[in-house]
C-alpha positions in Angstrom: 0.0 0.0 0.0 1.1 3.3 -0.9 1.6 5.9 1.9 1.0 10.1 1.8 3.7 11.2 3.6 3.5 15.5 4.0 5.8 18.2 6.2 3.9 20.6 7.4 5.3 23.2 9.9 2.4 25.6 10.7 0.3 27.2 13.9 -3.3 27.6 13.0 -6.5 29.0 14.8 -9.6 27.1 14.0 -13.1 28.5 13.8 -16.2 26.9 14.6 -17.4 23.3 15.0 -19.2 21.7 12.5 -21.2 19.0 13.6 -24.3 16.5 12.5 -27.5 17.5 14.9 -29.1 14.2 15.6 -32.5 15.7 16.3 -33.0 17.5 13.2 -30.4 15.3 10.8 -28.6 18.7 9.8 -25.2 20.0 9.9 -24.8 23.3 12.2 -22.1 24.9 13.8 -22.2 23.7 17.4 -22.9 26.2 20.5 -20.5 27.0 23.1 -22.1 25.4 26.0 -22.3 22.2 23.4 -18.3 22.4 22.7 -17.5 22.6 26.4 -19.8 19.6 26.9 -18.2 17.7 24.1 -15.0 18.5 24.9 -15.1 16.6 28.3 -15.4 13.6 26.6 -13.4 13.5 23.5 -10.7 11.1 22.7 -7.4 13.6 21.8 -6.1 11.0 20.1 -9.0 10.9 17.3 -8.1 15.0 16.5 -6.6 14.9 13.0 -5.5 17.4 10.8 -7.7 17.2 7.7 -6.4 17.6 3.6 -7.8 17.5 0.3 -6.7 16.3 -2.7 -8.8 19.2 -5.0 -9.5 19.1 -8.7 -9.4 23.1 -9.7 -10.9 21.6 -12.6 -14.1 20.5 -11.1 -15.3 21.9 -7.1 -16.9 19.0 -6.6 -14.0 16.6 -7.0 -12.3 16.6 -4.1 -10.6 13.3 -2.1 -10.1 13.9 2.4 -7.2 12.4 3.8 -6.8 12.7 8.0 -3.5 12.5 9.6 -4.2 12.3 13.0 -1.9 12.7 15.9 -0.5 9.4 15.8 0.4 10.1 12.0 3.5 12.9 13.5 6.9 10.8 13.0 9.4 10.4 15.5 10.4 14.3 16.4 7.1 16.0 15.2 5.1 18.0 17.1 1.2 17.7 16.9 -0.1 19.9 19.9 -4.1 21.1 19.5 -6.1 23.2 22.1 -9.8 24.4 23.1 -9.4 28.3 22.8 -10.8 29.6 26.3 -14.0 31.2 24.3 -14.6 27.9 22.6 -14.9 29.4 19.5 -12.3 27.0 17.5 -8.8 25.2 18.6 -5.3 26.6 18.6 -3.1 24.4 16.7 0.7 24.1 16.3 1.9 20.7 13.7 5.7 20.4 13.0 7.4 17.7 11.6 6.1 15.1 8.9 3.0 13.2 8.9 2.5 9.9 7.0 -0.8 8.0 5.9 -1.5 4.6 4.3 -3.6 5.4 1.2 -6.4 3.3 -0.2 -6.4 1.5 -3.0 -7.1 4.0 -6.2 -6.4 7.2 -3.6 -2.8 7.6 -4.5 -4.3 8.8 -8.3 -5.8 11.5 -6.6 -2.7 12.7 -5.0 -1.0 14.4 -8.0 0.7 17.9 -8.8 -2.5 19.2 -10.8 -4.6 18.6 -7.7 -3.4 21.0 -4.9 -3.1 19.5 -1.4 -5.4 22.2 0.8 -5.7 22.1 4.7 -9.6 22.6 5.5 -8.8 22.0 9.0 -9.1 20.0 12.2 -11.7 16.7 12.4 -12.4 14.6 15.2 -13.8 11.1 14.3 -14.1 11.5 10.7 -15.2 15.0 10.4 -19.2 16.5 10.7 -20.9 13.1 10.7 -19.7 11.1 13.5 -18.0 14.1 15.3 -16.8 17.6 14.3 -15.1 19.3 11.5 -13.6 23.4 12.8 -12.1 24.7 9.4 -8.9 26.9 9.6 -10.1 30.4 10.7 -11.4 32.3 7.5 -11.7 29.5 5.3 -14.5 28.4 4.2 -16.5 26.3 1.7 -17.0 29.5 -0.5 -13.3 30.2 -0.6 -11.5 26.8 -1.3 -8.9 27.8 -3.9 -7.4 30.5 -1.0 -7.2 27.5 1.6 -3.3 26.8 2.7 -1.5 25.1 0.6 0.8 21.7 1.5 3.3 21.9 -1.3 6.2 19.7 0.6 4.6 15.9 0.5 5.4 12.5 -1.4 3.5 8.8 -2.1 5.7 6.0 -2.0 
């Protein structure tokens, strides 16, 4: 299996926590009573730091890859924190990160499709838990998201 191996050497604010409401099946940005309530339970170990693979070509081709904190090789630094306001997390990655891909997924990774940082997930993203996109980026303004332009598939 091929792995996505990327250096990244960045401190980031998040914004926001995108999660699935289970009452009304919708995605919404979660209050702050609801992160501090959330946050007393979560795993630290599921955070991950969330790229695509995006086709400029097409907005709706786009392929998620999660390198979670376990992902950091040996000397990287993965640190992420609640901001006091709970408004988003205060990140700091340095090192390199490495992934197994998928079968098929290591087409996707390619010099015509830009590897952008939407930002931190927690179990998968919105679904299953949250999705806090780097601070100012948003779904409107994908081809400004941060770049990774230092990464390899072997």
């Amino acid at each position: 299996m091929a792995k996505l191996t990327v250096s990244f050497e960045q401190t980031f604010v998040t914004s926001g926590f995108l999660f699935n409401d289970e009452k009304t099946f919708e995605e919404r940005l979660m209050t702050s009573a609801e992160v501090k309530k959330y946050f007393k339970s979560i795993d630290t170990d599921k955070l991950a730091l969330y790229v695509v693979s995006f086709n400029p070509a097409d907005e709706c081709d786009s392929v998620g890859f999660e390198f979670p904190t376990s992902s950091v090789k040996k000397g990287g630094v993965f640190d992420a924190e609640l901001l006091p306001d709970c408004s988003g997390m205060s990140v700091r990655i340095n090192g390199q990160l490495e992934v197994t891909l998928r079968a098929g997924a290591k087409d996707c990774v390619t010099p015509a499709r830009p590897l952008l940082v939407q930002g931190l997930s927690y179990r998968g993203g919105s679904y299953m838990g949250f999705m806090s996109y780097l601070n100012g980026q948003t779904e409107d303004n994908v081809a400004s998201w941060v770049q990774i332009k230092t990464y390899s598939v072997k």
